[in-house]
PADOKOL-562921 format. One record per residue (C-alpha): x, y, z; residue in one letter. Coordinates in pm, whole numbers, padded with zeros to 5 digits, always signed. Last residue first. Layout:
XYZA/...
# end
This chain:
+01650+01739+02074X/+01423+02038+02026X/+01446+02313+02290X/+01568+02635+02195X/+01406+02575+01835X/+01066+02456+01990X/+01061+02779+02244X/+01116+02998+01894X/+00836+02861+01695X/+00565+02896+01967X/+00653+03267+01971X/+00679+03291+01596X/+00340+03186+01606X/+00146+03371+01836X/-00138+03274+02076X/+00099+03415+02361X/+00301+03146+02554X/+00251+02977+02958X/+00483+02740+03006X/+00462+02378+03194X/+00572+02119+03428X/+00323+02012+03756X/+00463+01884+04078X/+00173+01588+04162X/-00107+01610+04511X/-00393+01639+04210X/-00272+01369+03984X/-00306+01092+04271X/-00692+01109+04271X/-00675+01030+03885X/-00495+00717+03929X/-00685+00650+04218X/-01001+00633+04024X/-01248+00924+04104X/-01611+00833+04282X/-01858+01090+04100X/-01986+01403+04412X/-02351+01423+04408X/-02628+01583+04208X/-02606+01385+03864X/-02557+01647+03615X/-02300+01874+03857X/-02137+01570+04001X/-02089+01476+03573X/-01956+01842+03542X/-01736+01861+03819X/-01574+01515+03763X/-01477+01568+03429X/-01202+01324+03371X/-01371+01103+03638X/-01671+01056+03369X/-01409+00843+03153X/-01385+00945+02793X/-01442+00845+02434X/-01798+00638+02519X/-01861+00585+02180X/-02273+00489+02093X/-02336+00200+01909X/-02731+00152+01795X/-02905-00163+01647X/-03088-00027+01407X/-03491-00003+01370X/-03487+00335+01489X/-03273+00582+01731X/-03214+00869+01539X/-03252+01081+01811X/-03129+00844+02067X/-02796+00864+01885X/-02721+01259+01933X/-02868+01211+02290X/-02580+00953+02355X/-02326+01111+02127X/-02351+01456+02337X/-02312+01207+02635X/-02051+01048+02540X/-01900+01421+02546X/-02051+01485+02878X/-01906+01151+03052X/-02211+00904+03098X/-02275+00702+03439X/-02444+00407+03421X/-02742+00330+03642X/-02957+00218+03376X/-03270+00488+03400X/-03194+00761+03662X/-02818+00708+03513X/-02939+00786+03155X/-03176+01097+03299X/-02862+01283+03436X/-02637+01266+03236X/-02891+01321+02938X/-02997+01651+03133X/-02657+01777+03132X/-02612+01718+02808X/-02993+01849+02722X/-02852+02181+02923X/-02527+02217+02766X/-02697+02234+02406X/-02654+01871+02144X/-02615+01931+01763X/-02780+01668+01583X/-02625+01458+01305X/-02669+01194+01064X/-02421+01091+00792X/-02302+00911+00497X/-02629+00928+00290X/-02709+01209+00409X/-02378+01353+00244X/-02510+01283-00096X/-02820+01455-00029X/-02640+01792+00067X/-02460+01722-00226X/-02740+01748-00484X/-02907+02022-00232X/-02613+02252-00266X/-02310+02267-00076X/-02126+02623+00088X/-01860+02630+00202X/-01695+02890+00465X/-01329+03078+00587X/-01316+03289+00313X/-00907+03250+00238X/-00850+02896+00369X/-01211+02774+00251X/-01095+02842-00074X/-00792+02676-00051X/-00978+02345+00051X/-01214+02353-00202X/-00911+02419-00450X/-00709+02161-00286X/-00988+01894-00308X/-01090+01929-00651X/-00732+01915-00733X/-00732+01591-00557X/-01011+01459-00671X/-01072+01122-00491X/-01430+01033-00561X/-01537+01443-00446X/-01713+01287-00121X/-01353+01096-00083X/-01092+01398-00067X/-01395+01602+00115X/-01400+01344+00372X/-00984+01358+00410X/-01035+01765+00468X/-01236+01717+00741X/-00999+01570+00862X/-00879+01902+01039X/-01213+02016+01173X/-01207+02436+01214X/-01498+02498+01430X/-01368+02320+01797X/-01497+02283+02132X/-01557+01925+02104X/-01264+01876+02337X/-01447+02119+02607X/-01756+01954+02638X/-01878+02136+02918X/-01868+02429+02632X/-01673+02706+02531X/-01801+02876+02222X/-01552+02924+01932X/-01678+03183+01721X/-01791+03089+01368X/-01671+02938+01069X/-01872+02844+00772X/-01947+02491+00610X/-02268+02515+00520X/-02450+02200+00319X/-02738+02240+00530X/-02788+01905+00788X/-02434+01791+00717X/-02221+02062+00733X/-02480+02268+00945X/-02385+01941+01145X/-01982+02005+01128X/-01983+02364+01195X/-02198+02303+01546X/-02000+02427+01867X/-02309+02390+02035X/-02196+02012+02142X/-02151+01791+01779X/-02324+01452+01739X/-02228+01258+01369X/-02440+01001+01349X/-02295+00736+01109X/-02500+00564+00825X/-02598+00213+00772X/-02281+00024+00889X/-02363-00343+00726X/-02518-00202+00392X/-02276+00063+00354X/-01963-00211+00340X/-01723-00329+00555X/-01456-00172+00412X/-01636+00177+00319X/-01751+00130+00667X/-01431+00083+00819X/-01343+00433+00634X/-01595+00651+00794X/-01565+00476+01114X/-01198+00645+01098X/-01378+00949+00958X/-01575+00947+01260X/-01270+00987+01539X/-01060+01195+01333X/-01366+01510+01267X/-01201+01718+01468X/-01503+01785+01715X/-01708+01438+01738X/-01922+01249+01948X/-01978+00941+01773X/-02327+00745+01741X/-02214+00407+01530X/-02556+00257+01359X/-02572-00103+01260X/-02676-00364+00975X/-02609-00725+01030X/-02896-00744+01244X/-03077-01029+01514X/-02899-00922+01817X/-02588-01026+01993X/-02327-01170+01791X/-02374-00881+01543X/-02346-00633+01833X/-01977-00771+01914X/-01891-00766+01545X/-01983-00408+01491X/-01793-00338+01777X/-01470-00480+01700X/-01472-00388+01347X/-01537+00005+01480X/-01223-00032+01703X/-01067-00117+01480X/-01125+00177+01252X/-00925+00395+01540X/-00504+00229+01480X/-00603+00368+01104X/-00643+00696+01207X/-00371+00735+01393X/-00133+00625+01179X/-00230+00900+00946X/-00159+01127+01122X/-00408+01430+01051X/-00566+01265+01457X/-00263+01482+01559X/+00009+01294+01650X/+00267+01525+01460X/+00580+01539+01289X/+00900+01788+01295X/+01261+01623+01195X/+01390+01991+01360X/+01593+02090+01003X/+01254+01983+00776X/+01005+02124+00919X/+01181+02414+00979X/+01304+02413+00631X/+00905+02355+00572X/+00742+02612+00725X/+00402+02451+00653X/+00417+02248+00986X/+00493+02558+01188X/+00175+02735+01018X/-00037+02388+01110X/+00085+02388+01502X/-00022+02739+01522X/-00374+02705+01362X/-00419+02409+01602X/-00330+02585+01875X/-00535+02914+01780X/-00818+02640+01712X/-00825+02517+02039X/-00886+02848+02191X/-00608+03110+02302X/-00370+03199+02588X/-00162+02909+02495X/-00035+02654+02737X/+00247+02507+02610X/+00366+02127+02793X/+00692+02003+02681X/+00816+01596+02700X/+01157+01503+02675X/+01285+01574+03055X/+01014+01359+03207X/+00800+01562+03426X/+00421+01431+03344X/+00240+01665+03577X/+00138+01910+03298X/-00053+01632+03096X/-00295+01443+03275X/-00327+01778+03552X/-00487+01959+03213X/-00731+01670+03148X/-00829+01668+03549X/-00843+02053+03522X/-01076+02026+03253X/-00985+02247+02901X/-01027+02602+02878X/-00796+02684+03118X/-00483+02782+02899X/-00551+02645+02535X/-00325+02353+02489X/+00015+02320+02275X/+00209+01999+02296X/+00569+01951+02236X/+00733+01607+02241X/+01070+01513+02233X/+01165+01163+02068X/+01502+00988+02018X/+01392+00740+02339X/+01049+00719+02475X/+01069+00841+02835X/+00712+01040+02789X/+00568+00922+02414X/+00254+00710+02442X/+00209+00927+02824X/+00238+01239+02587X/+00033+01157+02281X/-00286+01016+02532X/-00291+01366+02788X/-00234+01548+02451X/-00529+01428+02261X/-00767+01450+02549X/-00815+01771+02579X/-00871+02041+02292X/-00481+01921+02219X/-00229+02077+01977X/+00049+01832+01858X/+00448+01883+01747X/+00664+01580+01787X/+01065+01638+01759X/+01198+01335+01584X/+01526+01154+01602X/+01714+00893+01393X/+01922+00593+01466X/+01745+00424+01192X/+01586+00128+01382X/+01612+00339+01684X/+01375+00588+01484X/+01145+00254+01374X/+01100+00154+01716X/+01046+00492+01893X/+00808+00604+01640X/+00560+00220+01680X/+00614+00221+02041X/+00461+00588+02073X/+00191+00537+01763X/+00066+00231+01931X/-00010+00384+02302X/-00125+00678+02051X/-00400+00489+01904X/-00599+00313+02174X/-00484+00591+02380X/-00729+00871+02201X/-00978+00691+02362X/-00936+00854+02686X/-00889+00701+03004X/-00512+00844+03043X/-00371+00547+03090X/-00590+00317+02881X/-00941+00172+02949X/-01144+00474+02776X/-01335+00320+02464X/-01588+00193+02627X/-01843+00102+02324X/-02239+00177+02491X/-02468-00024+02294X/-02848+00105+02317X/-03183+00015+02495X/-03084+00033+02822X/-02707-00027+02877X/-02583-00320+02654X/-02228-00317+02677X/-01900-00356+02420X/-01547-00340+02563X/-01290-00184+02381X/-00924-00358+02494X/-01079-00679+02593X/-00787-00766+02859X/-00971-00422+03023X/-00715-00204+03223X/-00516-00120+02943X/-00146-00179+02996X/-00109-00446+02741X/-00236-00255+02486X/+00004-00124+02317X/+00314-00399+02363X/+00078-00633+02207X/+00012-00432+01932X/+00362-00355+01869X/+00477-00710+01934X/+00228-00803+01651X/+00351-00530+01391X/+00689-00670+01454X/+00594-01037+01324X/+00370-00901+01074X/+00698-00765+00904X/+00683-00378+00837X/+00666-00192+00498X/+00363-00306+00362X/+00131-00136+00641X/-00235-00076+00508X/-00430-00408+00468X/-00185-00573+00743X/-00349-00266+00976X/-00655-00463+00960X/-00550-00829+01021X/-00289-00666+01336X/-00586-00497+01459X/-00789-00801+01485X/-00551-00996+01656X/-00549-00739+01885X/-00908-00725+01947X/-00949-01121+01979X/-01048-01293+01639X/-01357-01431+01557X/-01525-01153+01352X/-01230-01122+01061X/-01278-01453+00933X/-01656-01346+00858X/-01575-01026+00685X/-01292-01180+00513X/-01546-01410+00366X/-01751-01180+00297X/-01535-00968+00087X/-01368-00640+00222X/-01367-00349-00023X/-00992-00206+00037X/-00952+00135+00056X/-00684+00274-00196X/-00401+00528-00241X/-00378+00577+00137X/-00443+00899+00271X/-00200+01181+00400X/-00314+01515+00424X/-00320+01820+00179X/-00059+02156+00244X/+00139+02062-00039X/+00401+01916+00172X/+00179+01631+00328X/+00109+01717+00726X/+00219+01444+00934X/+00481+01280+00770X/+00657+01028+01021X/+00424+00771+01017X/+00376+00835+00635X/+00735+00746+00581X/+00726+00365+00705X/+00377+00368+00524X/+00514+00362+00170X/+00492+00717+00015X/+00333+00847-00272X/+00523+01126-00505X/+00346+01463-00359X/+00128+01757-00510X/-00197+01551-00494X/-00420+01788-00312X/-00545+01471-00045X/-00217+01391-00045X/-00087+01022-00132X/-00025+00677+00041X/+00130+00337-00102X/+00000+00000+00000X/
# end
């Protein structure tokens, strides 16, 4: 398998380089040159194996480069500090599927990909006897996940820009009271989107780029994504098992767009008539449903929410869904693309409005009905929703019909233990782990929303 840009201004790549890519050169992202169409006997092989013998079938479709026999220590390596031998269980709560997604170190989904991304840099850079600086903005959970996959690792320092207090203080305490010498926490005084808008100008300077080995864990790796469809096989053959239905709904909460595209792609693999269509559930914070819903694609002010890594307007894959939607255009793409760089909005008419139906539902989801959901779902099945599950929960209940439905459960309620105690009217018990993070020294510095700011601390301090 070789990989290309979404604006098709590079040669492809194997997969060995994409890990290290990040951000094409031309600006696009990396995707591979095919998706595979999985037959049914594939299908059915594929729905007996254990989780990480299922990720080592899938990521076989995608990795040429590496021997199965090293991509199966990796996995095991991953995931064998997740608290659940399962990886990703699947429950029955009520009348829907909840997928818990949150059993690694920093209960967070975004483990299940970066525990893999850390051993898989670190093994290919010793490998080479080469080094990488890492450069990734976080609305939360991202950079808790991309530093404990990276603290200690060898050849790598890690850099990765938050927006001061406007995430949790339990997902702030996950990152800032990690010490080790090679990782670097940057509090911006900014939104999400400053620090992503940061961390993409850096990654178009190329010769800086370039001189500093820069890459990224962003969900626009593409390693990333890939390590996240798994978890959407795994589901969708846990559910099959259980009920009557080969065809299934996935309800993901959703800011950056990552997260869903990687169901996106799994059901492209698996085929539209097993995965039906994809909700899509944003917080107030709603560019991605007017997407959907009206075809406009326009910027607005970032609102702070209790939802805080959903508290996002520019999505960066979103680019890798307009790649597909327009078959694989890649001029198509980068003009789309450039245009929404200068005016900062899209607009889609009713032909395409249509089209995207057909991949997605969505509902944007107010404070006060996530709030309520919390709530009202624990009144009824005793289970205890964080508020971004819960934005997928109500999302999902509102399309809720004939389907079997699979709602992600991307965080722990302990990461946001004001909010849930708030919802639920008494104080959430918090693991020990996360008990332990308050009494912790904390590491980190405190930068302007500027570039050449950000750009400077990196220089002084890359390895």
């Amino acid at each position: 398998m070789k990989y290309v840009s979404t604006r098709g201004g590079i040669s492809p790549l194997n997969f060995r380089d994409t890990v290290f890519e990040g951000l094409a050169e031309d600006g696009g992202l990396i995707v591979p040159e095919r998706v595979p169409k999985l037959s049914e006997k594939e299908i059915q092989d594929l729905s007996k194996l254990s989780y990480q013998e299922l990720a080592l079938r899938i990521f076989k479709y995608f990795v040429g480069d590496i021997s199965q026999n090293e991509l199966k220590k990796i996995i095991k390596d991953a995931y064998k500090n997740f608290r659940k031998d399962e990886i990703a269980p699947v429950l029955k709560v009520g009348e829907i599927y909840i997928l818990e997604l949150f059993h690694g170190p920093t209960f967070a989904f975004k483990d299940i990909a970066l525990q893999f991304l850390g051993i898989l840099f670190e093994k290919l850079l010793l490998e080479n006897n080469k080094k990488i600086n890492i450069l990734g903005a976080t609305s939360g959970d991202t950079g808790s996940a991309a530093i404990y996959g990276m603290k200690g690792k060898k050849n790598i320092a890690i850099f990765i820009l938050h927006p001061y207090k406007k995430i949790s203080e339990v997902q702030a305490l996950m990152m800032t009271t990690v010490i080790e010498p090679n990782v670097y926490n940057l509090a911006i005084k900014g939104t999400f989107d400053d620090c992503q808008g940061i961390m993409k100008n850096i990654f178009m300077d190329l010769d800086l780029k370039k001189s500093l080995h820069l890459t990224t864990v962003n969900s626009i790796n593409w390693a990333r994504i890939m390590a996240q469809m798994v978890y959407y096989f795994w589901a969708y053959f846990r559910v099959c098992e259980r009920e009557n239905s080969y065809k299934i709904r996935f309800s993901v909460p959703t800011g950056n767009f990552g997260d869903i595209f990687a169901g996106y792609l799994a059901r492209k693999m698996l085929g539209e008539d097993r995965i039906e269509r994809l909700i899509l559930a944003t917080n107030e914070n709603d560019i991605l449903c007017r997407f959907i819903n009206y075809g406009d694609y326009s910027v607005k002010e970032v609102k702070p929410t209790i939802s805080p890594s959903m508290d996002i307007q520019v999505a960066s894959n979103f680019e890798r869904y307009i790649y597909y939607f327009y078959k694989e255009n890649s001029q198509k793409t980068k003009n789309t693309m450039e245009k929404f760089a200068k005016e900062k909005f899209l607009k889609f008419d009713e032909d395409e409005i249509k089209r995207i139906k057909a991949d997605f539902l969505s509902a944007s989801i107010s404070e006060e009905d996530t709030l309520r959901t919390i709530k009202e779902f624990y009144k009824k099945t005793g289970y205890i929703l964080d508020p971004h599950t819960a934005v997928g929960v109500k999302a999902g209940l509102e399309f809720k019909e004939e389907f079997p439905l699979i709602c992600l459960a991307t965080a722990h309620p302990a990461k946001f233990p004001e909010t849930v105690s708030k919802a639920l009217g008494f104080p959430i018990k918090l693991p020990e782990e996360i008990k332990k993070l308050y009494k912790l020294p904390q590491k980190f510095e405190i930068l302007p929303p500027e570039i050449e700011a950000v750009k400077k601390f990196i220089r002084e301090k890359a390895i």
